[in-house]
Every structure is written in C-alpha cells, then in structure tokens.
MIMITI-234151 format. One record per residue (C-alpha): residue in one letter; chain; x, y, z. Coordinates in Angstrom, 3 decimals, decimal comma. Layout:
REM MIMITI-234151
a|A|X|Y|Z
...
This chain:
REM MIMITI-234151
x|A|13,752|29,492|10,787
x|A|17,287|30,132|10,790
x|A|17,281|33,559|8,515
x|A|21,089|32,869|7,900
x|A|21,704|29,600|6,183
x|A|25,051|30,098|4,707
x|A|26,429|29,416|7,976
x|A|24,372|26,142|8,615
x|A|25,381|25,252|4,568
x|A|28,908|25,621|4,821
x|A|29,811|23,020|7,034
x|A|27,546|20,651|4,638
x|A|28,541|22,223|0,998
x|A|31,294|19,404|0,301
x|A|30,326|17,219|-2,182
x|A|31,818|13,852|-0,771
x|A|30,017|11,084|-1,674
x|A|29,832|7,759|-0,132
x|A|30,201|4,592|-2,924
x|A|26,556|3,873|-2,936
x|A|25,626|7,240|-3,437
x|A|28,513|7,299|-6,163
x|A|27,290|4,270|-8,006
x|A|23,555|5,121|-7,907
x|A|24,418|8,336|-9,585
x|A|26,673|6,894|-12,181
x|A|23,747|4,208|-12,553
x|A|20,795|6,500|-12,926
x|A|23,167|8,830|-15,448
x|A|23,299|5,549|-17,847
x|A|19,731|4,803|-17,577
x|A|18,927|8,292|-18,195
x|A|21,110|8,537|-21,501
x|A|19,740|5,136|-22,571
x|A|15,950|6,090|-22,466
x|A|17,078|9,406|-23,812
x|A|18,903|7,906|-26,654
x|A|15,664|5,465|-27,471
x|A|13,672|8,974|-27,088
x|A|11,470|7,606|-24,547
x|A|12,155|10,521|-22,057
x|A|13,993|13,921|-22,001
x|A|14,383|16,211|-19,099
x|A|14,168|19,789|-21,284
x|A|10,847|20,051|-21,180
x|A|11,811|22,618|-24,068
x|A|13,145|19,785|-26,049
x|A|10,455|17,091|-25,626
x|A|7,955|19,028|-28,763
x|A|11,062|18,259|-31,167
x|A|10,998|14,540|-30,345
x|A|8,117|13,498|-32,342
x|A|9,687|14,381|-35,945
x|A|12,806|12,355|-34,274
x|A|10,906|9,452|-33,485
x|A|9,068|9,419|-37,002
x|A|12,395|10,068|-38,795
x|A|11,644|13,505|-40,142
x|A|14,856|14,898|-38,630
x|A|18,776|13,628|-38,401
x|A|20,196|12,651|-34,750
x|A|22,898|14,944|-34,981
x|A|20,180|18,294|-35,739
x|A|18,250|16,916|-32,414
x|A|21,517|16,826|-30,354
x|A|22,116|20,225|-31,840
x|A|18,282|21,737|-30,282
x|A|18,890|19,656|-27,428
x|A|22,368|21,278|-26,829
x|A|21,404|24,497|-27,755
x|A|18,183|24,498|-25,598
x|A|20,440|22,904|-22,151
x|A|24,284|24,418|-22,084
x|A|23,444|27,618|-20,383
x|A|21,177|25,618|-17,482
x|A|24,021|22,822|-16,856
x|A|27,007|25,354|-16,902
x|A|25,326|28,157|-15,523
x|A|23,153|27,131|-12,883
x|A|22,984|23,190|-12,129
x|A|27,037|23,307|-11,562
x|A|27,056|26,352|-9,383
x|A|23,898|25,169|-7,505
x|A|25,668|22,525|-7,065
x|A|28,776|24,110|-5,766
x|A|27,300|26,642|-3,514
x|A|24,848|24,169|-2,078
x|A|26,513|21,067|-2,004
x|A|23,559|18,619|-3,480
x|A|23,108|17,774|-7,055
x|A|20,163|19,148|-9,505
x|A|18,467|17,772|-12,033
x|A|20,155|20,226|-14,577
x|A|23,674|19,207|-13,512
x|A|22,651|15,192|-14,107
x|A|19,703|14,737|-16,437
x|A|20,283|17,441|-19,184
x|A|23,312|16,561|-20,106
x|A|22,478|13,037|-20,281
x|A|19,540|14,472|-22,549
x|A|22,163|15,262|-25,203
x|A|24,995|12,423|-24,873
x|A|21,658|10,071|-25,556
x|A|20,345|11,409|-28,708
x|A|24,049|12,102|-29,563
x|A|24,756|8,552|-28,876
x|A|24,887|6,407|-32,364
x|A|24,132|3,310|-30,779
x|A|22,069|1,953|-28,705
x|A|24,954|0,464|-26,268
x|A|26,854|3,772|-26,286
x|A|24,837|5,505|-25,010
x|A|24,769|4,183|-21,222
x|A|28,331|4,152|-21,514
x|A|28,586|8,017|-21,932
x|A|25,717|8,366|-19,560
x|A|27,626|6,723|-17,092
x|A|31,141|8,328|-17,685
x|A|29,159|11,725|-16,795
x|A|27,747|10,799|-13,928
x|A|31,124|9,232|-13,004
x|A|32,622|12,935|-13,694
x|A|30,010|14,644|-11,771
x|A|30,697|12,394|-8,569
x|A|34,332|12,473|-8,807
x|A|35,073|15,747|-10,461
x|A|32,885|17,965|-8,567
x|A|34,042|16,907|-5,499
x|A|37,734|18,011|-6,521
x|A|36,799|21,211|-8,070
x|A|34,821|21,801|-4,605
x|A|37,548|21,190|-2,367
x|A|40,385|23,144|-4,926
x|A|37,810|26,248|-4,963
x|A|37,394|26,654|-1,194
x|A|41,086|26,497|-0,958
x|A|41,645|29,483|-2,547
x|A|42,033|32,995|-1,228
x|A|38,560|34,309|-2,440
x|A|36,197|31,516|-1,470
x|A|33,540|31,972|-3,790
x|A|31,664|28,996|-3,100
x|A|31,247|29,731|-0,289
x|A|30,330|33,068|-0,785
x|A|27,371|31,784|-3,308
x|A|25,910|30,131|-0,141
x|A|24,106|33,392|-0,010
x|A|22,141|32,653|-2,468
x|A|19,721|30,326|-0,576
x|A|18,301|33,112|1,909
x|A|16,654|35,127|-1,260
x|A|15,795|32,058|-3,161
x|A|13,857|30,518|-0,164
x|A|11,827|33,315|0,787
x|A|11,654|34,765|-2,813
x|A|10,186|31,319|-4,112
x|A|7,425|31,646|-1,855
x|A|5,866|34,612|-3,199
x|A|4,631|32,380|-6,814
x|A|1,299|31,571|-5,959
x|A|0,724|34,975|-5,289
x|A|2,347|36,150|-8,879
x|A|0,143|33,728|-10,528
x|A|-2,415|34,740|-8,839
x|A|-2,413|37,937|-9,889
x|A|-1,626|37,375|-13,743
x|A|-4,479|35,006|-13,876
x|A|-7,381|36,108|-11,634
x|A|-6,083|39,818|-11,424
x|A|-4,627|42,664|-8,952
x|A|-7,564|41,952|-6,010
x|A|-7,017|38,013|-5,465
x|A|-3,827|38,637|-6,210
x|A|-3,894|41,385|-3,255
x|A|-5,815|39,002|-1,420
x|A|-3,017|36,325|-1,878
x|A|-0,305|38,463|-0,920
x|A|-1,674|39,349|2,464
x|A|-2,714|36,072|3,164
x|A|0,765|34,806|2,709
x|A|2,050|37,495|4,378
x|A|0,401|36,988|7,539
x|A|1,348|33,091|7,187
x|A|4,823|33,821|6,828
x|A|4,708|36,359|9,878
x|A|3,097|33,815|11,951
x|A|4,964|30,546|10,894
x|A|8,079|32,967|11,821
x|A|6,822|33,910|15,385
x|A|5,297|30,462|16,599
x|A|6,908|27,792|14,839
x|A|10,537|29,502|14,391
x|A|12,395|25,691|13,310
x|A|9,796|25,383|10,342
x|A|10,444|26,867|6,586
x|A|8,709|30,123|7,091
x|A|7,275|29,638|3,631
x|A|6,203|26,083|4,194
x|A|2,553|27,154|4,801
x|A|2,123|30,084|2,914
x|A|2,889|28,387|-0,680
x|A|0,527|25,422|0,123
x|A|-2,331|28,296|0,877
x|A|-2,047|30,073|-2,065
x|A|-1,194|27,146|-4,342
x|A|-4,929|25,936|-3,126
x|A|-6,007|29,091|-3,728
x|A|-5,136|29,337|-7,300
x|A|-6,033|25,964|-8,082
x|A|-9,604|26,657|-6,325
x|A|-9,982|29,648|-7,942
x|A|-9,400|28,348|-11,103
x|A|-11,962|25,430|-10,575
x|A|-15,014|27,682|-9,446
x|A|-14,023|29,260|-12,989
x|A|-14,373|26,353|-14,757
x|A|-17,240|24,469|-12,694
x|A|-18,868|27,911|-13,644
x|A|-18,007|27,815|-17,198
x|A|-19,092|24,191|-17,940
x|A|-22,621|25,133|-16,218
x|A|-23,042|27,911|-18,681
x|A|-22,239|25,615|-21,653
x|A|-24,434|23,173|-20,677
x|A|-27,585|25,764|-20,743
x|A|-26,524|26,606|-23,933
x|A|-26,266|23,448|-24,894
x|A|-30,084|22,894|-24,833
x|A|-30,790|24,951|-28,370
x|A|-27,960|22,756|-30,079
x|A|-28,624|19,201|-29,174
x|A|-28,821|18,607|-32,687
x|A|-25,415|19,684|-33,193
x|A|-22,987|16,477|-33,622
x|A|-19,879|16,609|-31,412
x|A|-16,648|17,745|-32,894
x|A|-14,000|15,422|-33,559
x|A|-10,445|16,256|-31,801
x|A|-7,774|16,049|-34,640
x|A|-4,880|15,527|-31,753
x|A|-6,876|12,985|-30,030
x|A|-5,040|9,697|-32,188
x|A|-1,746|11,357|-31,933
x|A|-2,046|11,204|-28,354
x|A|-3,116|7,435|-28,439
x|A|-0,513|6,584|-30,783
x|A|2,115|8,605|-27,714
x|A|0,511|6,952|-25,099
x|A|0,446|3,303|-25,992
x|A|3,992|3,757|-27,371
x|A|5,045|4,937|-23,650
x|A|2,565|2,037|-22,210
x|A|5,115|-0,722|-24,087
x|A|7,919|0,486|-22,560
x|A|6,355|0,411|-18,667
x|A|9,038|-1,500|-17,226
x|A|11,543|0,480|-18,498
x|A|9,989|3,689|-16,725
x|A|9,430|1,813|-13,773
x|A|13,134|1,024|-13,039
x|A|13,548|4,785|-14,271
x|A|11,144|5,671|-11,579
x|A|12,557|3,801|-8,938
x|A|15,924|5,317|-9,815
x|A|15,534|8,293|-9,155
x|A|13,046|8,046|-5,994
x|A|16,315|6,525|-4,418
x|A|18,643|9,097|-5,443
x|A|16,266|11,799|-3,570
x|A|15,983|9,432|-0,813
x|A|19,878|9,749|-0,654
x|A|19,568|13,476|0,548
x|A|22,286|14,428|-1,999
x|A|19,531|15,623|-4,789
x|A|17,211|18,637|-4,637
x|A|14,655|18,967|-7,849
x|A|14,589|23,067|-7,617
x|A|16,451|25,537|-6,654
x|A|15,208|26,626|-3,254
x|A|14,604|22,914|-2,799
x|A|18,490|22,236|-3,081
x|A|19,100|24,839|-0,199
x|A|16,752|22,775|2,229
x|A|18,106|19,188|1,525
x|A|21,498|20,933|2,327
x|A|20,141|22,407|5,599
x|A|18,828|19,387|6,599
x|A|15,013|20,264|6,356
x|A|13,886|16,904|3,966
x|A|9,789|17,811|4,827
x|A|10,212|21,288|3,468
x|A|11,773|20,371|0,508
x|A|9,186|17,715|0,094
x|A|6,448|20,477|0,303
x|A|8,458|22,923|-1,837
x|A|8,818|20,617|-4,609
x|A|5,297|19,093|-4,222
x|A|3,446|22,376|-4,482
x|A|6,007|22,510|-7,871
x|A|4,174|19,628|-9,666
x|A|0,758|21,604|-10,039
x|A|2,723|23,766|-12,382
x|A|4,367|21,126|-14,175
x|A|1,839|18,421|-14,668
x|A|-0,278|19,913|-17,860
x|A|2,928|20,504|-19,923
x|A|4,709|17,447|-19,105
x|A|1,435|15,465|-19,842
x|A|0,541|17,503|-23,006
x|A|4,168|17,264|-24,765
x|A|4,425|13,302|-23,691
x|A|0,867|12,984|-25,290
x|A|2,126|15,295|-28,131
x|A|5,737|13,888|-28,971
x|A|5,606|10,430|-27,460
x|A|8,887|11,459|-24,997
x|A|8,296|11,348|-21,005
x|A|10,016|13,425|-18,660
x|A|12,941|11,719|-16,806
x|A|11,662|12,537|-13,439
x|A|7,800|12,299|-14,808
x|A|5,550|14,593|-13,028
x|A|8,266|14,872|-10,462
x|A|6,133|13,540|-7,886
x|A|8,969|11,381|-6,783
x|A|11,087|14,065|-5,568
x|A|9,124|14,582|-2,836
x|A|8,147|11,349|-2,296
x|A|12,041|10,369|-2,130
x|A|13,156|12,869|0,253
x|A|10,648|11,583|2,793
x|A|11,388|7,530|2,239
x|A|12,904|6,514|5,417
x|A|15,214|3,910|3,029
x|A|16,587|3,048|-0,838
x|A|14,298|-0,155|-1,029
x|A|11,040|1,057|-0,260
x|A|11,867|4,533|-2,101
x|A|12,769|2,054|-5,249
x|A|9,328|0,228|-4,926
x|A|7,169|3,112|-4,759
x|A|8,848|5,529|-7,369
x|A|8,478|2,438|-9,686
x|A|4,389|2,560|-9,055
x|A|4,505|5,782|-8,872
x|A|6,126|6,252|-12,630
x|A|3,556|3,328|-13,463
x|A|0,634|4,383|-12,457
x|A|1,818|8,321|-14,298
x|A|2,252|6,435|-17,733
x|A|-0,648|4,610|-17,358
x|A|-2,924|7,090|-16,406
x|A|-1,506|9,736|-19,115
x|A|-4,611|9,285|-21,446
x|A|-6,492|9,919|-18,738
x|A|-4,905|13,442|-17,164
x|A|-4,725|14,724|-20,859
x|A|-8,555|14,271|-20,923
x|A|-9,031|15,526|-17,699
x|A|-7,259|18,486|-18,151
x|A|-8,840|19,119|-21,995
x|A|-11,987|19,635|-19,477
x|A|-10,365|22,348|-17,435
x|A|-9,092|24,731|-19,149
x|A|-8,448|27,701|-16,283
x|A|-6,577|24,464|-14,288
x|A|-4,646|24,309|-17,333
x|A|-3,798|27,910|-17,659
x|A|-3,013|27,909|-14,229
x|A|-0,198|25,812|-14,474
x|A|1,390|27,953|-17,402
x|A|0,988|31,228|-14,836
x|A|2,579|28,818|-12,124
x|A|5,561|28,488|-14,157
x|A|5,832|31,534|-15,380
x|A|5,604|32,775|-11,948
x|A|8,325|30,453|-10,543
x|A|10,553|31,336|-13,134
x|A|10,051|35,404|-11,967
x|A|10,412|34,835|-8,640
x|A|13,637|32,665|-9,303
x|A|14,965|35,232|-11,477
x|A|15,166|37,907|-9,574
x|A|16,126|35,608|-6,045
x|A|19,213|34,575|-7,967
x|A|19,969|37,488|-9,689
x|A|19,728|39,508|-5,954
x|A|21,518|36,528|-4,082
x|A|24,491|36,718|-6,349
x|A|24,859|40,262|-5,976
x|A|25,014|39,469|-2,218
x|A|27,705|36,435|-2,962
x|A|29,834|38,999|-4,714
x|A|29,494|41,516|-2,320
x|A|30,452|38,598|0,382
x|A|33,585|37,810|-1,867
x|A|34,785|41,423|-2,804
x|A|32,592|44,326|-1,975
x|A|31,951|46,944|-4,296
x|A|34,408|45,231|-6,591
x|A|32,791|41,855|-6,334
x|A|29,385|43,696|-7,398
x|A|31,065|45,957|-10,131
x|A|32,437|42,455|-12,121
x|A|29,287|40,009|-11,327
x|A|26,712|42,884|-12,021
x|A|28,805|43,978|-14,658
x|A|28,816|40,280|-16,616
x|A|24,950|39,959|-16,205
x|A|24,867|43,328|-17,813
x|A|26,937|42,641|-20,291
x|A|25,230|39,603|-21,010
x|A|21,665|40,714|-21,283
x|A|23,333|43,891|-23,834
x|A|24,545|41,076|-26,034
x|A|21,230|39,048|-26,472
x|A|22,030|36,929|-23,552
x|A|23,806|34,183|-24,684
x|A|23,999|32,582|-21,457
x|A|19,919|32,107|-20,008
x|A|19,372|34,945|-17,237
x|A|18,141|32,315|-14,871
x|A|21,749|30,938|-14,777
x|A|23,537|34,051|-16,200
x|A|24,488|35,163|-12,481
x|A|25,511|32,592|-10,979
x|A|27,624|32,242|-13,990
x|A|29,050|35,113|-13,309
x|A|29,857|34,795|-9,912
x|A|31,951|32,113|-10,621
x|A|33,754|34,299|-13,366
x|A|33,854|36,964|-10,746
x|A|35,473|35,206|-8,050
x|A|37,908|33,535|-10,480
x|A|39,182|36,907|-11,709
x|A|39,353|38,154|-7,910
x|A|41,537|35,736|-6,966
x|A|43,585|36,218|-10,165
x|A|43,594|40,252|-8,952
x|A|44,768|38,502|-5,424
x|A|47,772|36,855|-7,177
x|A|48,812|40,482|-8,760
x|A|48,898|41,464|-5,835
x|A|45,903|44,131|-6,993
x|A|42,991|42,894|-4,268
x|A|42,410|42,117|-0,632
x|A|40,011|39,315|-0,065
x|A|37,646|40,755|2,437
x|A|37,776|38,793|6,278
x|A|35,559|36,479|7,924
C-alpha cells in the first residue's frame, strides 16, 4: 500500500461534479429533509431517542430543531466540510445532518424538500468554489489536511482490538493486537497494492463477535439448567415490547418511501463521490472502492443494535439504515442496479426490524459488543485526526502551524469544548491555515516549499 496518500489524493481532491452526480445529490438532500421532516428517519443517531415525544406531540418542532442543531453543528462544520475538503468526496455529516435539521425545522410538509434540496444544491456548487479559491492561496491548507488520511487509515484499524480489550479484557485483547499485527505486517510484505488493514479488521471484528457468542451460547446453557427448579415460574412480560410494535408497523407503512430512500443513496455511493466514514472517504478518493467496502462493512456490526433499538424505541430510521448500502454501493458496477438493490436492501432492514430487536434481546454480549465497537471507533478516530492534523499544520507552517492548530484544540477542550473533539481539529486547521495566510499578507510568514 502506498504509505503516502496525500500525493495520490491531491490530484483527485477537487470536488467537480458531473450533472448527474450534481442532481442525485441535490435529489437525495430533498428526500432526506422530507422523511426527516415527517420524522420517519434522522441521521444523528444522537437525535433519533428525542423523536418519539415529537411524533406523539409531547414536544414543539422548533425545541426538536433546537436538540437536533445542537446535537449536529460541530460534526457538519467541523469535520464533514473539512473531510470533505481535504479528501475530495462527500460524508454523510456534510449531507444528511444538516438535512436532519432543515426537516424538522421545515413547517410544512412541501418545504421541506425545497430546503433539502437548496443544501444539497450549495454543497455541489459551493464546495467546489471554496475548493478551488482555497488551493489558490499561498498556504494551501487543503491540501495540507490530505495528511490526515495516512493516520486515520492505519489508526482505524486498530478498533477491534480496543474493543476487544474493554470487553473481554487485557489477554484477548493482547491476543488481538498481535494477531493484527502480524496481518498488517504480512498484507504489507506480500500483497503491497491492498489496504494493509483490509485483513486485519475483518479478523478481529470476527473475533469479537465470536467471542462474544461463545459468551452468550455459554450463558443461555447455564440459564437453561437453572431453569429446571423454576418451571413453574410464568414468563415475564417485556413492558417495551408494544412500543416497539407500535415503531415498527409505523415504519412498515411507510416501506416505499424507505425503499426509494434506500435506493438513493446506494447510487450516490455507487457514484464514487461518497465515503460513509472517515478512513472510508480517504479510500474512495484513492481509488480503492473494495477497501472502502470492507472498511465500512466491518462498521455496521457496531452500528446495527443502536440503530435497531432507537428505530424500535422512537419510531425514526436512520437515513442510511444499517448502512449496509454503503458498501454495497461502492461495489455496484452501475446507478440502476445499485438503485434496485439498496431499495431491497432498505426493505428487507424495515421489515425484518422486529425481528433483529428480538434477536439481539437474546444476545446480550453481541449487543454490548457493538457499544465497545463504537466506542472503540470513536478512540481510534480521535486520536488519528487529532495526530493527522498536527501533521497538516506542520505541512502548512511548521512549528507555527502546530503552535495555532494545537493551540485551538487546546483552547477548545479548556473551555468545555464547544466544538466536538472528533471535529475540533480539523476545525482548527482550517482556522490555522486561514490565519497563516492572513500572517502571509502582513508580510509576517513564509509558507514553507514543496
């Protein structure tokens, strides 16, 4: 693998799109602010638990735009812009949370689209002028964020092992770390043009998720001993269980909607101008459409329990579902079939919803193991962004660069962090090279060569 992708990215980074890929986004952006706005769907996962007191009318509109706001400004401004910048394919974050808020903000049901679409319409056009103003200027630091993706990608590969660790403790986690390791080592040495962490994350993804069933299979066979000196004992009723009937035949009415919603945004992956993570944004950008597909794959076993829990719990979807059809997009080879099978793939999801919350009540390690995946990919990410935008301002200014960007994530973090960390350094990078090139202009800094 080419252990220097800024220089493969930079030829790529520009944000031109062609008018299909222009009027898909613009499109999906509608759609997405329309089943927002009927609160069928949000992105923010952290948003979906408020939508049930929306739906049933125990809270205003305007206080749900406010949590929805509140919950998605720092992500949109801080990292899906600058990801999108520095890598030169759109994010989730950049498209789908604001959409979140302009469709609950929306007061009617036709509005909302409208605004929907006028974003994406900004995104498409705008970004594409901001790109090309930005790497005109004497401190390219869009460029310079392109290092970013080298930490990121190898960084990101290291979760499985982190949750791992948290869950089943420091020995598999040990265990994990060598494996992966060695995998990256020889995935380096004999197959140099594949992601070096390709391999690794799908063996200790298994691992976890294997771990965690021998817990449970283990588990259920003591309960069932035990079970012998209370058959008497009359089975518990589950208090959530017609909440989550009520959420999922509510979702079940609206399956053509999601279908379309599905098919959407399997096309807009299949475009090869949208990447669903982080690391996953980097790849598309380099070209490598089977890595990302893997990278965001191994994603959904760390996203499926909460997205199916909170849709159960709240009646709202996610707009990209289980986000199975990111990397079933990326590896389409064109928009029609990706349109047919993200429909039955967002079908056969919000059908089956009952079903996975069921499953899942029975597996409760499985389930815990998707809260340690997350919290896992959100540490890893952390500090690969935090570290790659110390080496983007470093790229752009040297010690100077590193002084202001290290010194605005500081900053932030001393003042509560008003800006999320995830997206507090990228932030800042763009702050940075903003005042560098205003310290060019006074004739007070050098940009550095090459």
């Amino acid at each position: 693998m080419n252990t220097s992708p800024g220089t493969v990215l930079a030829a790529g980074a520009n944000l031109d799109f062609t008018l299909a890929q222009q009027l898909t986004v613009i499109a999906l952006c509608a759609l997405t602010a329309f089943v927002s706005h009927m609160a069928l769907a949000v992105f923010n996962d952290g948003v979906r638990p408020f939508m049930l007191d929306f739906i049933q009318g125990r809270t205003t509109r305007s206080a749900t735009t406010a949590v929805s706001f509140g919950l998605s400004a720092g992500f949109i401004f801080g990292l899906g812009a600058p990801m999108a910048l520095s890598s030169g394919v759109l994010n989730p974050w950049l498209l789908f949370l604001p959409t979140d808020i302009l469709g609950i903000l929306s007061p009617k049901k036709w509005l909302a689209p409208i605004l929907g679409g006028a974003w994406g319409a900004v995104v498409v056009f705008g970004l594409s002028g901001a790109n090309n103003l930005a790497h005109d200027l004497p401190v390219d630091f869009l460029t310079a964020m392109q290092q970013m993706s080298t930490p990121i990608l190898f960084l990101f590969t290291l979760f499985p092992v982190l949750a791992i660790t948290k869950q089943f403790g420091r020995k598999w986690g040990g265990v994990a770390g060598i494996v992966e390791l060695a995998l990256v080592v020889m995935t380096m040495k004999l197959w140099p043009t594949v992601f070096a962490g390709a391999i690794a994350m799908a063996v200790g993804v298994l691992m976890l998720i294997g771990l965690a069933v021998a817990k449970d299979l283990k588990q259920r066979k003591e309960d069932r001993a035990n079970a012998t000196a209370e058959e008497g004992a009359a089975p518990a009723d589950d208090p959530m269980a017609s909440l989550f009937s009520a959420s999922a035949t509510r979702l079940r009415r609206y399956l053509p909607l999601f279908m379309v919603l599905g098919a959407g945004v399997c096309v807009l992956a299949q475009m090869h101008i949208f990447g669903g993570g982080e690391a996953t944004s980097f790849l598309i950008a380099k070209g490598d459409y089977s890595e990302a597909a893997q990278v965001d794959f191994y994603r959904v076993f760390g996203f499926i329990p909460l997205i199916a829990t909170t849709a159960l719990a709240s009646g709202a979807y996610g707009i990209a579902g289980f986000t199975l059809v990111y990397p079933i997009g990326y590896l389409m080879p064109n928009p029609v079939l990706a349109a047919v099978v993200g429909a039955l793939v967002f079908a056969v999801e919000v059908l089956a919803l009952s079903y996975i919350g069921r499953f899942l009540g029975r597996l409760p390690s499985v389930r815990d193991s998707s809260e340690h995946l997350r919290s896992a990919i959100t540490d890893t990410l952390q500090l690969a962004i935090l570290f790659g935008s110390l080496m983007a301002a470093n790229a752009m200014g040297a010690g100077l660069g590193i002084l202001i960007v290290g010194g605005l994530y500081l900053l932030n973090e001393a003042m509560g962090r008003p800006v999320v960390r995830m997206a507090a350094a990228p932030a800042a990078v763009i702050v940075g090279g903003i005042v560098l090139n205003i310290l060019y202009w006074l004739d007070l800094f050098t940009p550095i060569k090459g």
